[in-house]
C-alpha positions as CSV (number, residue, x, y, z in Angstrom):
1,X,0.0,0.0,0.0
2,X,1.0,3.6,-1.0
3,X,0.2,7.1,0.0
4,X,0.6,9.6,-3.1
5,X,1.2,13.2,-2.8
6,X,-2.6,13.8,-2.5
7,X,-2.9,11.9,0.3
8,X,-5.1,9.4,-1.6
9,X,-4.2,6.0,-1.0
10,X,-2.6,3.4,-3.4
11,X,-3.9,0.0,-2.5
12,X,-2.3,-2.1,-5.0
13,X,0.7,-1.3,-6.7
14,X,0.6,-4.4,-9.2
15,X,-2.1,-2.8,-10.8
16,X,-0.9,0.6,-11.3
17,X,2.4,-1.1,-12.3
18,X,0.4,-2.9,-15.2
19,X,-1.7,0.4,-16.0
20,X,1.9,2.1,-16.6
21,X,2.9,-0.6,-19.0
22,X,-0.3,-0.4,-21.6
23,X,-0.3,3.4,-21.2
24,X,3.3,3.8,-21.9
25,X,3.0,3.4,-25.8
26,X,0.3,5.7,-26.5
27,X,1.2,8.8,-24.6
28,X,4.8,8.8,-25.5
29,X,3.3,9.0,-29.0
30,X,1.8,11.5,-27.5
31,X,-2.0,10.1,-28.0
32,X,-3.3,10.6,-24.9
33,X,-2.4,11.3,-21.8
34,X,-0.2,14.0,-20.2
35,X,3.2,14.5,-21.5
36,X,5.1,12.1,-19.1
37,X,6.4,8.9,-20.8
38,X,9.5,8.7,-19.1
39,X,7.5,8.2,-15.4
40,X,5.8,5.6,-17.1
41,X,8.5,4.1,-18.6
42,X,10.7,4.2,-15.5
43,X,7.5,2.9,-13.4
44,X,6.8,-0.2,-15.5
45,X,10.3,-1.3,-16.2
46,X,11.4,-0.5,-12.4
47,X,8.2,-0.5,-10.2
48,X,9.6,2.4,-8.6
49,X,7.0,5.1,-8.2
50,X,9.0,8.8,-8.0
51,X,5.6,10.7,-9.5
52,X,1.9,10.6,-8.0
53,X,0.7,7.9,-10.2
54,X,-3.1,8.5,-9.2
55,X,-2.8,11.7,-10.2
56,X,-1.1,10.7,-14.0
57,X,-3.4,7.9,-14.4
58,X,-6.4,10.6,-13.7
59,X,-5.0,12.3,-17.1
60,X,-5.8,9.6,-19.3
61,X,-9.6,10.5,-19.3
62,X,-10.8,7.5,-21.2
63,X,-8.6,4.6,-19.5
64,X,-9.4,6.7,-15.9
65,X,-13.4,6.9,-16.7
66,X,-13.9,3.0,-17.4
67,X,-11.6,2.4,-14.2
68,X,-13.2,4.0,-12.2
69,X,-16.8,3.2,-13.5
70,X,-15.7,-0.5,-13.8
71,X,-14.6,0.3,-9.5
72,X,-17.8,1.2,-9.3
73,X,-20.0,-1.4,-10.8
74,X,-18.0,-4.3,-9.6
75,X,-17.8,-2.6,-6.1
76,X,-14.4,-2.1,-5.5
77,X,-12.7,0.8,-3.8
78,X,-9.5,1.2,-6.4
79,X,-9.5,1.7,-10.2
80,X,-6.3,0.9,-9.7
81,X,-7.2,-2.3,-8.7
82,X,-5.0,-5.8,-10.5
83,X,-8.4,-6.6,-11.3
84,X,-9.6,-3.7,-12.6
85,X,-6.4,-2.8,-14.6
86,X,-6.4,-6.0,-16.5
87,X,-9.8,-6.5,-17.3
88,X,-9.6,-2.9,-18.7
89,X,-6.8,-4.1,-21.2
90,X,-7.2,-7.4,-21.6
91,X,-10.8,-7.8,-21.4
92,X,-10.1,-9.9,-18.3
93,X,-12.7,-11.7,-16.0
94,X,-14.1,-8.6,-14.4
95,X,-15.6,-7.8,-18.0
96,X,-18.0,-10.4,-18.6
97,X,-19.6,-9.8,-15.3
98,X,-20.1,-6.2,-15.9
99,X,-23.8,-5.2,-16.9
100,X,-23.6,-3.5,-20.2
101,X,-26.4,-1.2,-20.0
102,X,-25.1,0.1,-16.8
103,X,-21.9,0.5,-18.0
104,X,-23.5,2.7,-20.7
105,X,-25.3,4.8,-18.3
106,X,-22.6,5.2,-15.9
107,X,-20.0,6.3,-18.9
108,X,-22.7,8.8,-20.3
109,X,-23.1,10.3,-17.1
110,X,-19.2,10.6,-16.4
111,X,-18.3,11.8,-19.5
112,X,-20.7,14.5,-20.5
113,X,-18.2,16.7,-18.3
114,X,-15.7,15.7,-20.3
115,X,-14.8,17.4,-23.5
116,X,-14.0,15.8,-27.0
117,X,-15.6,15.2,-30.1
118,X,-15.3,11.2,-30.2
119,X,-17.5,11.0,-27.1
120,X,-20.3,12.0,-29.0
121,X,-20.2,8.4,-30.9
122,X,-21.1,6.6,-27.4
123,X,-24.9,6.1,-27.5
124,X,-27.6,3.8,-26.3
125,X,-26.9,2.1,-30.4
126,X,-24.1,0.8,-29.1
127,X,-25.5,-1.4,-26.1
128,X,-24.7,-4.3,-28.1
129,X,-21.3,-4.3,-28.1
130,X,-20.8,-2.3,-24.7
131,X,-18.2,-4.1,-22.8
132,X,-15.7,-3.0,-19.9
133,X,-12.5,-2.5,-22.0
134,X,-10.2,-1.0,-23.9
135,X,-11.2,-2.7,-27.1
136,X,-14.9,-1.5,-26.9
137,X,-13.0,1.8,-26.8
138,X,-11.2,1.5,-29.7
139,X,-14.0,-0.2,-31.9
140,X,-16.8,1.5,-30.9
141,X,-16.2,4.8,-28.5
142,X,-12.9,6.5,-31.4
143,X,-14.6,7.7,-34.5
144,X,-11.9,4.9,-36.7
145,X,-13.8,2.2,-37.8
146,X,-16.9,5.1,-39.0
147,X,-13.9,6.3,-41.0
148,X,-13.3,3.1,-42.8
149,X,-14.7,2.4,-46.7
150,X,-14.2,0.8,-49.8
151,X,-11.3,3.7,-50.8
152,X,-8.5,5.2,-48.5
153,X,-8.8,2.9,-45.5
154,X,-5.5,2.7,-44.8
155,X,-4.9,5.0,-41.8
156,X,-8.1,3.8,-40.0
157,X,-7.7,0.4,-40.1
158,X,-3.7,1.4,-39.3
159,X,-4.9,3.0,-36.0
160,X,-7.7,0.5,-35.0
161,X,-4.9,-2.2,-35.3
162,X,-2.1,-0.5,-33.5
163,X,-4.5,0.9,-31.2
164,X,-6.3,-2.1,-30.2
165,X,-4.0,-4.7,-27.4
166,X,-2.6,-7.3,-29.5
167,X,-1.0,-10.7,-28.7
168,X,1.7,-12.8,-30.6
169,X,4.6,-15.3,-29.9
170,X,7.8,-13.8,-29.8
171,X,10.1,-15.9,-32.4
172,X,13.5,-13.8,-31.7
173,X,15.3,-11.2,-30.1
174,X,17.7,-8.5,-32.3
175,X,18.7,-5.9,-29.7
176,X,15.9,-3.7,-28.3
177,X,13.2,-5.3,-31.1
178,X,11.3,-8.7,-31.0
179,X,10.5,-10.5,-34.4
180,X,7.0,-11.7,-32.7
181,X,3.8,-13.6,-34.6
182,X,1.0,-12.1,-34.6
183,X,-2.4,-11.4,-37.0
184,X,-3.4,-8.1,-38.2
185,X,-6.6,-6.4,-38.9
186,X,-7.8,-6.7,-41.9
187,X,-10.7,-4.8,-44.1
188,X,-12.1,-6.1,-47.3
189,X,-14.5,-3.0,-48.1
190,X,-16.8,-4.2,-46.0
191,X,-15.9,-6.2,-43.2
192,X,-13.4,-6.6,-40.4
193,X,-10.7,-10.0,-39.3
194,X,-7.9,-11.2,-38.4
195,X,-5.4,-12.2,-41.3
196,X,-3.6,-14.6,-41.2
197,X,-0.3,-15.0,-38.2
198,X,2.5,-13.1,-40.1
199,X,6.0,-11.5,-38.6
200,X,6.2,-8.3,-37.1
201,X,9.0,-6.0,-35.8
202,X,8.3,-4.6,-32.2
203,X,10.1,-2.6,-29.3
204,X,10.8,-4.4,-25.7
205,X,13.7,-2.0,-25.0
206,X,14.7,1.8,-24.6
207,X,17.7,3.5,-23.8
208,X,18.8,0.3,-21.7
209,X,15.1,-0.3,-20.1
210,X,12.7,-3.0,-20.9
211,X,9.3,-4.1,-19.5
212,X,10.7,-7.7,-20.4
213,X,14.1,-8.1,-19.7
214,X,14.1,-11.7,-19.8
215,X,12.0,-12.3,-22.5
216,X,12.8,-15.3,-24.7
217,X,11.3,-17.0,-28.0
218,X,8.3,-18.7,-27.5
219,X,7.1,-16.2,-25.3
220,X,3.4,-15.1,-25.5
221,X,3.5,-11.2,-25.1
222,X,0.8,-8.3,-25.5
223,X,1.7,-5.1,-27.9
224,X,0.1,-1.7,-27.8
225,X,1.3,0.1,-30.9
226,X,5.4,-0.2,-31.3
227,X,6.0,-1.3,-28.0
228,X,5.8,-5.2,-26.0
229,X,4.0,-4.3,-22.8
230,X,3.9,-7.5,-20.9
231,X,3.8,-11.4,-21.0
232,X,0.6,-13.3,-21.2
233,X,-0.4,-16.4,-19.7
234,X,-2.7,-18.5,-22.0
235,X,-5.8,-17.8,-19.8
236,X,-5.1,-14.3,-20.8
237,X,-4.9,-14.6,-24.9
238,X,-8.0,-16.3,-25.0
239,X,-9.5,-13.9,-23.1
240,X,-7.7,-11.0,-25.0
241,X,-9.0,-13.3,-28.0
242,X,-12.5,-13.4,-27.4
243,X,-12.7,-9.8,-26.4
244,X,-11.2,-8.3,-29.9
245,X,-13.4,-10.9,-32.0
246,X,-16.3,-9.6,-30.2
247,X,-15.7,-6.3,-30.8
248,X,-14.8,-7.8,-34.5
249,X,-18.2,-8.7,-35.4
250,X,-20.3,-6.1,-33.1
251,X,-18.3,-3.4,-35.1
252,X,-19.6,-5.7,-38.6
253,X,-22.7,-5.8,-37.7
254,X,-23.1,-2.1,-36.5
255,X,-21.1,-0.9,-40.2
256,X,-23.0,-3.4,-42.3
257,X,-26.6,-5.3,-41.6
258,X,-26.5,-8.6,-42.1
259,X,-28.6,-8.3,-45.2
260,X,-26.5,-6.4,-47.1
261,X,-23.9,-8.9,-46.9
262,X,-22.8,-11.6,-49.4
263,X,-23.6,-15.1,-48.0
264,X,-20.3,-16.5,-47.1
265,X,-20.5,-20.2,-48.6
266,X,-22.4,-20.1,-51.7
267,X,-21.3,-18.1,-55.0
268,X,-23.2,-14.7,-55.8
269,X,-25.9,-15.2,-58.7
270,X,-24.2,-14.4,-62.1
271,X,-26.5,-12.1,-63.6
272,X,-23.9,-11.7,-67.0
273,X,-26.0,-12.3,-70.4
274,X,-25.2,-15.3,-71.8
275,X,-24.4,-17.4,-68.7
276,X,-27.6,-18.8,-67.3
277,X,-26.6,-22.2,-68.8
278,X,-23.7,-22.0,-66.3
279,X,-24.3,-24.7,-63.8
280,X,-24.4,-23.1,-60.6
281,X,-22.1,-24.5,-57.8
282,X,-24.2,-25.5,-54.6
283,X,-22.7,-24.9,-50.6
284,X,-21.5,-28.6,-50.7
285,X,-19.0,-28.1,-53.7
286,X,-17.7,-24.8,-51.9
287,X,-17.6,-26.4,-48.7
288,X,-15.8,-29.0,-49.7
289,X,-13.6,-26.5,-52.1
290,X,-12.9,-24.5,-48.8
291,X,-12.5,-27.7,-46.5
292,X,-9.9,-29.1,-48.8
293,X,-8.1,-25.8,-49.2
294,X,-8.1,-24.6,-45.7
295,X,-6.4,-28.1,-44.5
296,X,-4.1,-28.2,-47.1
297,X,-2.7,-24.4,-46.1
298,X,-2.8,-25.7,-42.5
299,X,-0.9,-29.0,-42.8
300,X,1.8,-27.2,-45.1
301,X,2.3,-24.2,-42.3
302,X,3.0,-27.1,-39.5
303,X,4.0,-30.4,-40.6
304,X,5.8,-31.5,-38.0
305,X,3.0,-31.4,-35.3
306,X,0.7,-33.1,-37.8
307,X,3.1,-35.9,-38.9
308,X,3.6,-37.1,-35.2
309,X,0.0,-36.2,-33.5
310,X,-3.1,-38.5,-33.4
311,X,-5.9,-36.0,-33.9
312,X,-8.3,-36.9,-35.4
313,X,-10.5,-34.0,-38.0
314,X,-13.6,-34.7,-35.3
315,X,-10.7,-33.7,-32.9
316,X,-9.3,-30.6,-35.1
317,X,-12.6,-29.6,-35.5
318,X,-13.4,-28.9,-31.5
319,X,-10.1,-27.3,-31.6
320,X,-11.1,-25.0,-34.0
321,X,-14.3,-24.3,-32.3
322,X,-12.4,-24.0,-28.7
323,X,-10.0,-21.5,-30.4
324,X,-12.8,-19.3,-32.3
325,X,-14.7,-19.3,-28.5
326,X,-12.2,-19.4,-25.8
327,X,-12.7,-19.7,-23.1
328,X,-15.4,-22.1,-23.6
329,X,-17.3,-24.1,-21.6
330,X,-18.0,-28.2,-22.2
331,X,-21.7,-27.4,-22.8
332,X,-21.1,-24.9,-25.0
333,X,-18.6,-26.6,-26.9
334,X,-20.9,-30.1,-27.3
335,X,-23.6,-27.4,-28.7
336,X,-21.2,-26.3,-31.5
337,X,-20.4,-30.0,-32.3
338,X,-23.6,-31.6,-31.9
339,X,-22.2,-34.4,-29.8
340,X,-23.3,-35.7,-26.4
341,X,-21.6,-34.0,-22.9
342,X,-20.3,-37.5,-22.2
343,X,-18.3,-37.8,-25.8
344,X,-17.4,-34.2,-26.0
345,X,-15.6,-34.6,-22.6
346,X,-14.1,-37.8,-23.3
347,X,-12.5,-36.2,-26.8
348,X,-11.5,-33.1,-24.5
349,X,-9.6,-35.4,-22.1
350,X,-7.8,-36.7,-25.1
351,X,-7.1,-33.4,-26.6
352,X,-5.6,-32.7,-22.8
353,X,-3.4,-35.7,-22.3
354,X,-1.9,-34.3,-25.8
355,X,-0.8,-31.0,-24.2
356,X,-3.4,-29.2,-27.3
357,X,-6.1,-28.1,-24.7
358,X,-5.4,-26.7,-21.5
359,X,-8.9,-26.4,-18.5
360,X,-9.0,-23.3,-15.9
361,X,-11.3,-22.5,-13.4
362,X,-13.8,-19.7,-14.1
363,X,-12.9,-16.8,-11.6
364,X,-16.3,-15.9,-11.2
365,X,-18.0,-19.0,-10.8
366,X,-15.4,-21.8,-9.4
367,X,-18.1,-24.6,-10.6
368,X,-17.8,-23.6,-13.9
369,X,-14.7,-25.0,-16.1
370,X,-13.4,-23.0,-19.1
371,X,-11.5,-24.7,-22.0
372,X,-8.8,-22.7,-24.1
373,X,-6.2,-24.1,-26.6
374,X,-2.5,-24.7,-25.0
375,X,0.6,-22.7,-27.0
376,X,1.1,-25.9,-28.9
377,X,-2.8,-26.3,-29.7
378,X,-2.3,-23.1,-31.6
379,X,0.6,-24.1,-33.2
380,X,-1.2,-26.7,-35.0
381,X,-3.7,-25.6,-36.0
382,X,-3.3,-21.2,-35.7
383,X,-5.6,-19.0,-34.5
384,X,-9.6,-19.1,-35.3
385,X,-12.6,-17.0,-36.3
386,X,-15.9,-17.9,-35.0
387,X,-17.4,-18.0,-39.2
388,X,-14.1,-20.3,-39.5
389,X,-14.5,-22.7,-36.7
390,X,-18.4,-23.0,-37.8
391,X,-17.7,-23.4,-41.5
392,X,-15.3,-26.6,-40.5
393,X,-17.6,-27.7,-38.7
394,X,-20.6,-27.3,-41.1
395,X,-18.4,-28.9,-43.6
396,X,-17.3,-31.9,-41.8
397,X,-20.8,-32.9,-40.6
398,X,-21.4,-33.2,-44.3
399,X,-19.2,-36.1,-44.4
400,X,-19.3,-39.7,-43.5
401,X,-17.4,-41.4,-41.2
402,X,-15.6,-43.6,-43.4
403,X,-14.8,-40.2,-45.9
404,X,-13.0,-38.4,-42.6
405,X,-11.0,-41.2,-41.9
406,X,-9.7,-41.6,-45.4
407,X,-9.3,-37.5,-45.8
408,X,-7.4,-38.1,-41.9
409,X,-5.3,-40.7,-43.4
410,X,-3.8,-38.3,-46.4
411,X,-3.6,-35.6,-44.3
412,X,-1.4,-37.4,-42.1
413,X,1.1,-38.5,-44.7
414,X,0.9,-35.5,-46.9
415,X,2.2,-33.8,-43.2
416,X,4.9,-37.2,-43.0
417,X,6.2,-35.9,-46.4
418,X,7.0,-32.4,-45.7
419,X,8.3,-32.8,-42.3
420,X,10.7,-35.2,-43.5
């Protein structure tokens, strides 16, 4: 516990060491803020406080008004709080039990004594995709994703995904800058995702100071804009996860309705004079177009954790769902595949013993068990989008039993071959 200069008190100085690691990036960009970086800086790479911290973290209006309304609502006496700080970020476990139309209320009535023009784009239309965190922020509080289009998108999209938390795996270390994996926004005129995992350059150091020392390859880390703010647990990507895809698709469905956009498995109508004689391909031949496709891309990417695993695609398949939802529940995830609890949780406890699925404890209920992929689940099989996962799934209910285990069989050896 800390007194600061005002006399208020600082109850817990893990979270106001984390708060001074995700703000760091932004205001020494000079985004938001007050002009003080090098506090920050010094504070999250030394834990050292030598500036009144409440009073700093008070200057970042946004990040201080869902603190301290998230305090509020969850009925805790310090936006400062771990808890607080992290769910703010990460879209941790304090988050989900949050009422959103609360929330709403409470931020309207903080922040019409606030001043700023992007404030005006936080309205009862957005009680959908109201959640506790930095990422509703971004998506749906900044005017960026109304700014995006069919033409000139570039800078938008550039400052919703450098804005936003991200996660990746680091894959090496070249002096102050990690080479760490990680998947980008991406905008195809009408629609927001993830792209696929690609290589990125990214700061851990400063003149001589680092956040993460120590860190080493295979590390799971979080990035706000340039800069590596912290390591991750897996509980925490999958959280961090399923808060950004949320805010994915509420930010779709907000920018486009439904209706107005293409159905995602079959082939538009070709209207062109002279080609109604064309026959017309039907979901199956596309799903089984994009089933053959999307394994084939997988099994090159990895091949040596498909040539020497036993999965089966039944087996792929929940890991594609587990990924696309985590954390999931077992309920949920027999829902998804259609299978009974008792043979969902016997093919988890398989997917376990491999070291592919890892099971936590739900923090807010300790009855309830969460499932999430492990780092080398992701490995195989990479990351998931919910339309992904269900697509896969879709496509290999269409198939017969005997058909899986023959496509299982080629996959395997096609992924013998090239890790040879």
């Amino acid at each position: 516990m800390m007194t600061t200069s005002d006399r208020s008190v600082l109850t817990d100085t893990v979270g106001a060491w984390l708060f001074a690691r995700y703000a760091y990036a932004p205001n020494k960009l000079g985004y938001c803020g007050p002009t003080r970086s090098q506090q920050l800086l010094r504070y999250g790479t030394t834990g050292t406080v030598d500036t009144d911290l409440r009073a700093l973290a008070r200057e970042f209006h946004g990040a201080w008004t869902y603190m301290e309304t998230m305090a509020e609502l969850a009925g805790l006496d310090d936006p400062l709080d771990r808890r607080i700080v992290e769910s703010y970020w990460l879209g941790g476990d304090l988050s989900p039990g949050i009422d959103a139309s609360l929330l709403i209320k409470a931020l309207l009535a903080r922040i019409t004594r606030q001043t700023g023009h992007y404030w005006a784009h936080l309205t009862p239309e957005i009680l959908d995709s109201a959640a506790a965190d930095h990422c509703f922020h971004v998506f749906a509080v900044y005017p960026w994703s109304r700014l995006l289009g069919p033409d000139h998108y570039e800078q938008p999209l550039h400052v919703l995904d450098n804005c936003r938390i991200r996660w990746g795996t680091v894959l090496a270390r070249h002096g102050d800058f990690l080479i760490v994996r990680s998947r980008h926004l991406t905008w195809n005129g009408y629609r927001l995702g993830l792209g696929q995992p690609q290589s990125e350059k990214v700061a851990h150091a400063v003149g001589g100071q680092s956040f993460l020392p120590d860190v080493v390859p295979g590390d799971r880390v979080s990035m706000h804009w340039d800069w590596t703010c912290d390591r991750l647990t897996d509980h925490q990507v999958a959280t961090l996860r399923a808060a950004t895809l949320n805010q994915i698709e509420a930010t779709n469905r907000r920018l486009a309705p439904p209706a107005a956009l293409p159905d995602p498995v079959s082939e538009p109508a070709n209207s062109a004079a002279g080609c109604s004689s064309r026959r017309r391909r039907s979901s199956v031949d596309n799903d089984a177009d994009w089933l053959a496709a999307h394994l084939r891309s997988m099994v090159a990417a990895r091949p040596s954790f498909w040539a020497g695993s036993d999965v089966t695609l039944h087996q792929l398949s929940a890991m594609h769902l587990i990924s696309a939802n985590a954390p999931v529940t077992l309920s949920i995830l027999a829902k998804f595949l259609g299978t009974k609890a008792p043979a969902t949780s016997a093919m988890v406890e398989r997917l376990i013993r491999a070291g592919l699925v890892s099971r936590i404890r739900d923090q807010q209920d300790r009855r309830r068990i969460l499932l999430s992929l492990t780092r080398n689940g992701e490995r195989m099989i990479g990351e998931t989008d919910p339309a992904t996962a269900t697509r896969l799934q879709r496509a290999l209910n269409g198939m017969s039993p005997a058909a899986i285990q023959c496509l299982t069989e080629v996959l395997r050896d096609i992924a013998g071959r090239l890790a040879r």
